[in-house]
N, C-alpha and C positions, 0 to 999 in steps of 0.2 A: 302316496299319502298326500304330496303336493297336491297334485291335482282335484283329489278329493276336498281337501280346505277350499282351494279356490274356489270349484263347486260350491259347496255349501255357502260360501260368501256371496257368490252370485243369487243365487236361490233367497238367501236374507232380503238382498234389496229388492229383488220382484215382489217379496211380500211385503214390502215396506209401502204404505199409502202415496198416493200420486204426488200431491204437493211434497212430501219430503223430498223426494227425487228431484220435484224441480226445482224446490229452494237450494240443492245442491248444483245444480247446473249451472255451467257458465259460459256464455256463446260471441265468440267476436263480433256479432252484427244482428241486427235487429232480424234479418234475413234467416239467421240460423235457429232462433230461438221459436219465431213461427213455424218452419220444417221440423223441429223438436217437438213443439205440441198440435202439429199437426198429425205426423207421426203414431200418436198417442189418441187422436181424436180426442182429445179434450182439452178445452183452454182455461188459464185462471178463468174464475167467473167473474172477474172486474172487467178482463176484455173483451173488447167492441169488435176489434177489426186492426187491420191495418191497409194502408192503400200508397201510391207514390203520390208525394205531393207535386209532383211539374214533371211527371211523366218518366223522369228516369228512375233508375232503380236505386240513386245514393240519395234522395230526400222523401223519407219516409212519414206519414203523417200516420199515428197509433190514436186509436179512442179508447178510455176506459170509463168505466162506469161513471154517471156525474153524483157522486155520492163519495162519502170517508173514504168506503172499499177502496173507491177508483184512483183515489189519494195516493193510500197507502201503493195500491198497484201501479200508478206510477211511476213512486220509490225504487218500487221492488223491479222494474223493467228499468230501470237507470242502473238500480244495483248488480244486474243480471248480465247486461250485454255491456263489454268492454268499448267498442267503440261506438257512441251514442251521440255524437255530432250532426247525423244526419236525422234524427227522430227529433218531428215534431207531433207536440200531445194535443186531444181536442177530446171531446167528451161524448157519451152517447147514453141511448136510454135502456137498450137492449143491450142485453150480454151477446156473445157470437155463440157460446154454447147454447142459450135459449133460442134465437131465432132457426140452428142447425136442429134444435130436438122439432120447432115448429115445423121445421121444413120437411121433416121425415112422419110426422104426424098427417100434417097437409096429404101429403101424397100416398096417404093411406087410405083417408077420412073420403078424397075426390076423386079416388078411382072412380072409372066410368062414368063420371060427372065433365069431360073435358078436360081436365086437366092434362097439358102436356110435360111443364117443366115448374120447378121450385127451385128458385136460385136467393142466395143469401148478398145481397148488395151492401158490401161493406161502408162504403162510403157512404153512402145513404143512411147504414145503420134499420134496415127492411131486410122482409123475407118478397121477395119480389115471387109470385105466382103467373102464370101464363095457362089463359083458358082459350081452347081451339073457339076460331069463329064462330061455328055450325052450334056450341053451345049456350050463344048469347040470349035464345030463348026459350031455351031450354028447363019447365018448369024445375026440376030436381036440384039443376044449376044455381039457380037463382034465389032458391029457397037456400041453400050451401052456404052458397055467400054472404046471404044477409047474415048467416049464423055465426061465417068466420070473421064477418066484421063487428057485430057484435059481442065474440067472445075475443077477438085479439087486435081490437083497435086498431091502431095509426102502425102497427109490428107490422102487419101485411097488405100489401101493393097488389092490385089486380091489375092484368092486364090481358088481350086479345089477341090473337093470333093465328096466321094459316099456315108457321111454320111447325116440325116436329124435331127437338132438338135432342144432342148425343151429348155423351157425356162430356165436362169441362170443367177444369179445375182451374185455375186462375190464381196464383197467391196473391198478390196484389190488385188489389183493389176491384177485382173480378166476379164476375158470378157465377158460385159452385152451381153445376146445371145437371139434373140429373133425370137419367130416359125413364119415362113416364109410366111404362109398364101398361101401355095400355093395349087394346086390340090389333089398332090400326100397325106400330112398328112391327107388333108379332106376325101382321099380317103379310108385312112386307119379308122379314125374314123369312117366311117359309115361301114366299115368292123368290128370293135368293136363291134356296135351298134348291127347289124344283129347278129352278133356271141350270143352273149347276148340274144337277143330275141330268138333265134334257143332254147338255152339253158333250157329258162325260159319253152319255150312253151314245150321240152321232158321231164322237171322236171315236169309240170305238167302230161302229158299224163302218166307219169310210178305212179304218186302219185294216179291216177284214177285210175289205171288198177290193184295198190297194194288195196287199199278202193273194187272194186267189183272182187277180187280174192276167185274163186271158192274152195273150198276143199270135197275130198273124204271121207262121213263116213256113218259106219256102223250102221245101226239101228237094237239095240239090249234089248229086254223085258225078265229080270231074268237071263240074263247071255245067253240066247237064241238066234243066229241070225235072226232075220224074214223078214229081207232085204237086198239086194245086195246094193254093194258100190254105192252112188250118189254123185252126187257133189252139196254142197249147200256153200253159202255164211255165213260167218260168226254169220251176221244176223241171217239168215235162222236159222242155227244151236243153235242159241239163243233162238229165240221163237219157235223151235221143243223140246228144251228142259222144259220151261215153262209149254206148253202144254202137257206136257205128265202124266200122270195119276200114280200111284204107285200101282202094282200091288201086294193086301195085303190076303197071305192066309187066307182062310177061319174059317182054325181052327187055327190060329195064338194066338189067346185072351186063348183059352183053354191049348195050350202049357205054356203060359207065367205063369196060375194057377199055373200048376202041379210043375213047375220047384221053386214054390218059397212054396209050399209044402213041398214038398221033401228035401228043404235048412233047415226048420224046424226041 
């Protein structure tokens, strides 16, 4: 019956709206609180970001919203994380939830437009985009762009590129980078793929051809050759050995007498 309560209690709070969970929350470090709603994939919608102010990981610079909200969230991120020493506040235009739903819209919208990566540049408070080289003149391209600069302003960051980037998450102050989905990496995987199997299938062939490799030997009765070199298989030379008989002189028993005679 314990366990059942418990159950049901647990069950209550899943159904309980996001922000009451996180008004409930409480985290030693500014650190834990973003792992918390990372977690979750979703952040207040007052915050910005967060990034290291001088490169270590103990001075933290937090952006929230420059409006009341971001006020309030603030507050509520002082009220929230217990040791708050190291967080310093600065402001942004962009929520981090709006520029992250950008980013997966983007990489929708530009498939097979070039697009290789959409990373969310905290610090900046931008959705940073990267277009392969080869689509710089690229009518389809370029019509794209005008569109997404036109409908998302100063939000997104182009940029150009011959590189093809893997996934990368960065809590700080980093850019979430994520694989493009487009021909070229797929193409390379199944170039993986092939290479591997190529691989698997000569490892096998040289491991069969090592298993039935012949060798040259001599069959020889008392120190006598009585046959020219042949080549048998390992096997072979196994049960030629088995079978073979010992050839035991005749007056071998009479020598043995004599000699333990003679010790006498």
């Amino acid at each position: 019956m314990r366990k059942l309560v418990v159950f049901l209690i647990s069950f209550i709070f899943l159904l309980l709206p996001f922000n009451v969970c996180a008004e409930e929350a409480r985290f030693d470090t500014i650190h834990d609180m973003y792992h918390y709603f990372s977690a979750h994939k979703k952040f207040p919608e007052y915050f910005c970001g967060m990034w290291s102010t001088d490169g270590t990981m103990y001075n933290i610079t937090v952006a929230v919203l420059d409006t009341e909200e971001g006020e309030r969230g603030r507050q509520e991120i002082l009220d929230w994380v217990r040791d708050d020493s190291s967080i310093t506040f600065t402001y942004g235009k962009y929520s981090l939830n709006y520029l992250r739903s950008l980013q997966d819209t983007l990489m929708k919208e530009m498939k097979g437009k070039g697009i290789v990566c959409a990373g969310v540049a905290e610090d900046k408070n931008i959705l940073e985009v990267g277009i392969l080289n080869e689509y710089k003149d690229n009518p389809g391209t370029i019509q794209l762009l005008a569109e997404v600069s036109q409908n998302y302003g100063d939000a997104v960051s182009i940029y150009y590129t011959d590189l093809i980037y893997t996934l990368e998450d960065k809590d700080i102050g980093g850019t979430v980078i994520f694989d493009s989905m487009l021909s070229e990496p797929k193409m390379n995987l199944r170039l993986y793929f092939i290479l591997v199997v190529v691989i698997l299938l000569l490892g096998t062939a040289v491991a069969v051809a090592l298993l039935r490799r012949k060798r040259k030997v001599i069959l020889s009765v008392n120190g006598n050759t009585v046959g020219f070199p042949v080549n048998l298989s390992e096997k072979e030379v196994e049960q030629l050995v088995k079978s073979a008989e010992a050839d035991v002189p005749s007056d071998l028993e009479d020598k043995i007498f004599k000699e333990i005679e003679n010790g006498k």
